[in-house]
Structure formats: structure tokens, C-alpha cells
C-alpha positions in Angstrom: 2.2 15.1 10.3 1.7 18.8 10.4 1.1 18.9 6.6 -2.5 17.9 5.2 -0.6 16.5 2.1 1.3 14.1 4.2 -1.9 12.2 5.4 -2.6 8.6 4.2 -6.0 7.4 4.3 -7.5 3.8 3.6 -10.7 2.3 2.6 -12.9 1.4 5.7 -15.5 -2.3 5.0 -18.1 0.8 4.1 -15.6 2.3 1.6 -14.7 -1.6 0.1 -18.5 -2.6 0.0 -19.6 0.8 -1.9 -16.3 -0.3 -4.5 -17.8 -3.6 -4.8 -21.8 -2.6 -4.8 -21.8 1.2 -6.1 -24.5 1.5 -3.4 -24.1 4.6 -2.0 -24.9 7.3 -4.7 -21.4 8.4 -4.6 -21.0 11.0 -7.8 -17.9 9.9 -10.1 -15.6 12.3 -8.6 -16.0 10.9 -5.3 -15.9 6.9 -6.7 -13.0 7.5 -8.1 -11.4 8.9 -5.4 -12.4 6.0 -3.3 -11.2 3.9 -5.6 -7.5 5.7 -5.5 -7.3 5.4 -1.8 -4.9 2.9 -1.3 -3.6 3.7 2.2 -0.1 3.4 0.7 -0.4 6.8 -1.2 0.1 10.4 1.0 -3.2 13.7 0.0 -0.8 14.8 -2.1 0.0 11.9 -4.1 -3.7 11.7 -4.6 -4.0 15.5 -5.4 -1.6 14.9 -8.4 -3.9 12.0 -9.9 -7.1 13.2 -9.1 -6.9 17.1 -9.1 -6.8 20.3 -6.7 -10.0 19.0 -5.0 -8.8 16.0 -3.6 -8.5 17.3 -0.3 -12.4 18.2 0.0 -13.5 14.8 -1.7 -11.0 12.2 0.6 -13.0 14.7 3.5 -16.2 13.7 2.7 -16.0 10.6 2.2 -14.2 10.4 5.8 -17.6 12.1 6.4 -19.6 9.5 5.4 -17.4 6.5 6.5 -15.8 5.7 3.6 -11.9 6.3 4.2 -10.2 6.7 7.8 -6.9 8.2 8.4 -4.2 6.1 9.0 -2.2 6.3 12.6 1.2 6.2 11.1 2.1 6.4 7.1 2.8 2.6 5.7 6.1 4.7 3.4 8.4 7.2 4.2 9.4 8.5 0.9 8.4 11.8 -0.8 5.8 11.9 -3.1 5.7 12.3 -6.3 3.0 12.5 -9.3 4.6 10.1 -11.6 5.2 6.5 -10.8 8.6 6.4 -9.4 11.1 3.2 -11.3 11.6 0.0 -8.8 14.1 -2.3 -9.5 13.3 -5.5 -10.8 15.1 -7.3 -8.0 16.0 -5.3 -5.0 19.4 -6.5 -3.2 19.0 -5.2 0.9 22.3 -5.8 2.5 22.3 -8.3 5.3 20.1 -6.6 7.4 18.8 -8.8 9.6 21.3 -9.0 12.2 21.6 -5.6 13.3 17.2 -5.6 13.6 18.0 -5.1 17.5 19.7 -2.2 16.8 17.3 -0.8 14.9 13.9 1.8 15.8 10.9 0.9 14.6 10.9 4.0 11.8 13.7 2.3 10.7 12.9 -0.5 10.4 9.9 0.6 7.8 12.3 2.8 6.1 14.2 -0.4 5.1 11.3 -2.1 4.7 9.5 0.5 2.5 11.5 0.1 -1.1 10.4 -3.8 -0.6 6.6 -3.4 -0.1 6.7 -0.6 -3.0 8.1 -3.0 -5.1 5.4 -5.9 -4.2 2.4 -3.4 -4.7 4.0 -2.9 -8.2 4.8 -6.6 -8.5 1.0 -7.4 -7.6 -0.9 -4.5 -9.3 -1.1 -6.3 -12.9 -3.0 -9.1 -11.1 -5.2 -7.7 -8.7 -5.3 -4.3 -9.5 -6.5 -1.9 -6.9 -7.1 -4.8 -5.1 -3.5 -5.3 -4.1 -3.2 -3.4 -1.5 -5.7 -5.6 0.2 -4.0 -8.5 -0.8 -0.6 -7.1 0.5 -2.3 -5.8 3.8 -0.6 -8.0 6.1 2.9 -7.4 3.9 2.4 -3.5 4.4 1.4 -3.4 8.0 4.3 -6.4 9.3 6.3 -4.2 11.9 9.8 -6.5 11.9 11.5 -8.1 9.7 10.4 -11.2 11.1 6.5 -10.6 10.4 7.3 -9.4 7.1 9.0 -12.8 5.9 6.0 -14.1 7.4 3.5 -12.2 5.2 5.6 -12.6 2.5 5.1 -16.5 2.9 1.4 -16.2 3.3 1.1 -13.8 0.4 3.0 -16.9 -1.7 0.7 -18.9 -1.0 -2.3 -16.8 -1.5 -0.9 -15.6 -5.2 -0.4 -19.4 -6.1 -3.6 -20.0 -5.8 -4.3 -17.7 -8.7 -1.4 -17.9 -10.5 0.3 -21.4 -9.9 3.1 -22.4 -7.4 6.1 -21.3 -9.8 4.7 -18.5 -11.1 3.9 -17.0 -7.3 7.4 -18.0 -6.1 8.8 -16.4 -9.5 6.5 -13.2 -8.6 7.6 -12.6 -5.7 11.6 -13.5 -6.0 13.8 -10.8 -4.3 11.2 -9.2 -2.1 13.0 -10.8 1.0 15.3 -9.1 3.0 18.6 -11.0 3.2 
């Protein structure tokens, strides 16, 4: 990651608890860049919603403890400003068999168009939240820790939104 704009940072528990609390003093600008750290989206993604200065505002609050860099990106698309169209249900060839075969990169490559699509799926219901919700979805490594997150997230959206409406939800987001 040579490029600043291809960092991806997340909130830290400080970063969640001054979302929740507004606590810290934090001016607008910088609130609502906290509250656009997702640890999904790249600095550049975030320059185009938040402006030129994102750069210097995602810094300080990795200054003050709010934000951390993440190791490795969760997506390896490009970025662009504008939301980019999912599919309503996305069709992976049968990928699981050939999983041995496969590096770890890409394996999240495969992965990647899925857990966009789940973050989009989610977002009307728990709205920046989602990305917590999904954590365990976004960080799975295999395919078989993803069809286990995407169990546990079924269950965790039913409690909101009802058994059939969860399974409903989330239809299509396994890879076959």
C-alpha cells in the first residue's frame, strides 16, 4: 500500500464510544469523519464524501485514538465516489471445491462482491452500524468461516427483524 488513498481505517472502542457519547469535543468535521470510517471504505473513498481534507482529519483522529489502520484492506476493488450497483442476488459459481487451490487474496477477492452486497443489504437497518454488525462476515478468511458468520449474522438480524424476514435478507449471499 504505497498510496495514502489506498489506506482503510476503522473505528477503535474510543472512536465507537465518542459516536455513541459525543464526548470528546470532536468539531463536526472531525465527527463526521469518524462517523464515515467504516473500515470497508479506502482515504480516497472517504476524500470523495467528505472533501480534500480527509486525509489530515482520518490523521488526527488516529492521533487521538479514534481510528487505526487496518493490516490488510477488507475489498480489493477500486474506489469510486458514487455508490457502485450490486446485484440483488449474486450467483458465485461453485466455488467451493477448488478453495485448496486458492491464496488467501483470492479468496477475499471472491469473497469481496458478497460482503459489499451484505453491507448494502444491512445498511437500511442498522445504518453505520452495519459494519459492526457484519464484522465477523467482513473479516471470515475462508469460505468456510464466512458461511459461518453468515449463519450467526441470521440469527442476529432475526432478532430485529423476524426469522423470515432475516433469512429473506440475507438470501443469495452464500457462496455455492
Amino acid at each position: 500500500m504505497d498510496d495514502p488513498g489506498d489506506r482503510v481505517y476503522r473505528k477503535t472502542d474510543r472512536g465507537m464510544g465518542e459516536v455513541k457519547s459525543r464526548s470528546g469535543g470532536l468539531s463536526a468535521r472531525s465527527r463526521t469523519a469518524l462517523i464515515l470510517v467504516n473500515g470497508v471504505d479506502s482515504l480516497a473513498a472517504l476524500r470523495a464524501k467528505i472533501g480534500l481534507d480527509a486525509d489530515a482529519l482520518v490523521e488526527a483522529l488516529a492521533a487521538q485514538g479514534h481510528v487505526a489502520l487496518l493490516a490488510s484492506p477488507v475489498r480489493v476493488v477500486a474506489d469510486s465516489p458514487g455508490p457502485q450497483p450490486l446485484p440483488v442476488d449474486i450467483a458465485v459459481e461453485s466455488i467451493a471445491p477448488r478453495e485448496a487451490e486458492m491464496s488467501a487474496a483470492e479468496v477475499r477477492e471472491r469473497l469481496a462482491p458478497l460482503r459489499r452486497e451484505a453491507l448494502a443489504r444491512l445498511a437500511p437497518h442498522y445504518g453505520p452500524d452495519a459494519v459492526v454488525v457484519a464484522g465477523p462476515l467482513l473479516e471470515a478468511a475462508t469460505f468456510e468461516d464466512y458461511c459461518k458468520a453468515l449463519e450467526a449474522l441470521e440469527s442476529k438480524v432475526s432478532v430485529n427483524l423476524g426469522r423470515k424476514q432475516a433469512i429473506k435478507l440475507l438470501a443469495g449471499l452464500k457462496p455455492v
